[in-house]
C-alpha positions in Angstrom: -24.9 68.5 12.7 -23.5 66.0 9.7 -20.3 64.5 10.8 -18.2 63.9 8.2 -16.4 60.6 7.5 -13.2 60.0 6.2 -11.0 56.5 4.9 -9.5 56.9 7.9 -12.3 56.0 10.1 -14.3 54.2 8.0 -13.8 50.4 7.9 -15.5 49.8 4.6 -13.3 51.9 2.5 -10.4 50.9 3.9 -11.0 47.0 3.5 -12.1 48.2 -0.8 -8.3 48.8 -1.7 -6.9 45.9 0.0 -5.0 43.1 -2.4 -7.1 39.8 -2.3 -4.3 38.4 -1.1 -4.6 40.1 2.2 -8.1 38.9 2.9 -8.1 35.8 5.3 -11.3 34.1 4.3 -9.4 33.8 0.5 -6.7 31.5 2.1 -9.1 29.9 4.2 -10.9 28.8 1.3 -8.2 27.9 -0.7 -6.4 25.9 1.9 -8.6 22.8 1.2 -7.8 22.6 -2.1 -4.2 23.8 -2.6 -3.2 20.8 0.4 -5.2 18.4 -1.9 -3.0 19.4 -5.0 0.3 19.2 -2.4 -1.0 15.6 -0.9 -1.9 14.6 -5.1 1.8 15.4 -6.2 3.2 13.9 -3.0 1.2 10.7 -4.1 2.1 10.5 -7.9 6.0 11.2 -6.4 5.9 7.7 -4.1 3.9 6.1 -6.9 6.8 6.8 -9.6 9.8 6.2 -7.6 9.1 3.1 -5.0 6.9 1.1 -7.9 6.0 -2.3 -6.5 7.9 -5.0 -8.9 5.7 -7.0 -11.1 5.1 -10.8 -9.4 5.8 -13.7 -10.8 2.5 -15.6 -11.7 3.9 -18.8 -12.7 2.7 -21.6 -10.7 5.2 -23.6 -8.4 6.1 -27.0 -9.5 3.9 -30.1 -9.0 5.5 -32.2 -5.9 6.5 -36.0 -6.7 7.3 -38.9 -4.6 9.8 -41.3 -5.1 8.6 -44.5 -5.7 11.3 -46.3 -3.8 10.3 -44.0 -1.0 6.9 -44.9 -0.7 7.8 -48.4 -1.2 9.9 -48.3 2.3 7.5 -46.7 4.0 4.6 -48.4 6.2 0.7 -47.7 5.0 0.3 -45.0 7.8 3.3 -43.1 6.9 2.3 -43.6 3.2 -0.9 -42.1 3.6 0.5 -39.0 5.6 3.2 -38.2 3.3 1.0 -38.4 0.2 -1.5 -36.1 2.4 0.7 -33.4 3.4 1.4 -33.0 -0.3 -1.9 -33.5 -1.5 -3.3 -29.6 -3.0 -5.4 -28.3 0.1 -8.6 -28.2 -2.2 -8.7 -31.7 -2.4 -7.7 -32.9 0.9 -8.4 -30.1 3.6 -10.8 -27.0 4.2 -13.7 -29.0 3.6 -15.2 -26.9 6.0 -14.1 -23.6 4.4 -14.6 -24.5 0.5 -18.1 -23.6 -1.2 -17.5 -26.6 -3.3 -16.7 -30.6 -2.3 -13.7 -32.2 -4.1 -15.0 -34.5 -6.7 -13.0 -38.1 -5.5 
């Protein structure tokens, strides 16, 4: 006895005339990359609109003391105010620095 089998009952056939859209393993394997495209766009979006401004490079203007200051002052305070504005490659993070300050 031969039984007969129809689309009906058969799995296989069925399955043939689907869309590709209907099949899940398709999305499942284009979910990785279609959320890297959205996450891309999302990125150049921010990027474009919220730019960082440029910075201004320019160094900050040497300090000077007043001579008539310094001349009121006492040796000790003389030698902490020219120390606190002394560049802190020269005077401080000897420690830190790779190289020692050549005075």
């Amino acid at each position: 006895m031969t039984t007969m089998t129809t689309p009906l009952n058969n799995p296989a056939s069925a399955r043939r005339g689907a869309p590709w859209y209907r099949e899940p393993y398709v999305w499942l394997v284009l979910a990785g990359p279609l959320a890297v495209v959205v996450a891309s766009m999302f990125t150049i979006y921010l990027a474009v609109t919220r730019a960082d401004p440029v910075l201004d490079r320019t160094p900050p203007p040497a300090v000077t003391l007043d001579a008539e200051l310094l001349e009121k002052l006492s040796p000790e305070q003389r030698a902490a105010l020219e120390l606190s504005v002394t560049p802190a490659h020269k005077a401080r993070n000897h420690a830190a620095s790779p190289t020692v300050p050549k005075d």
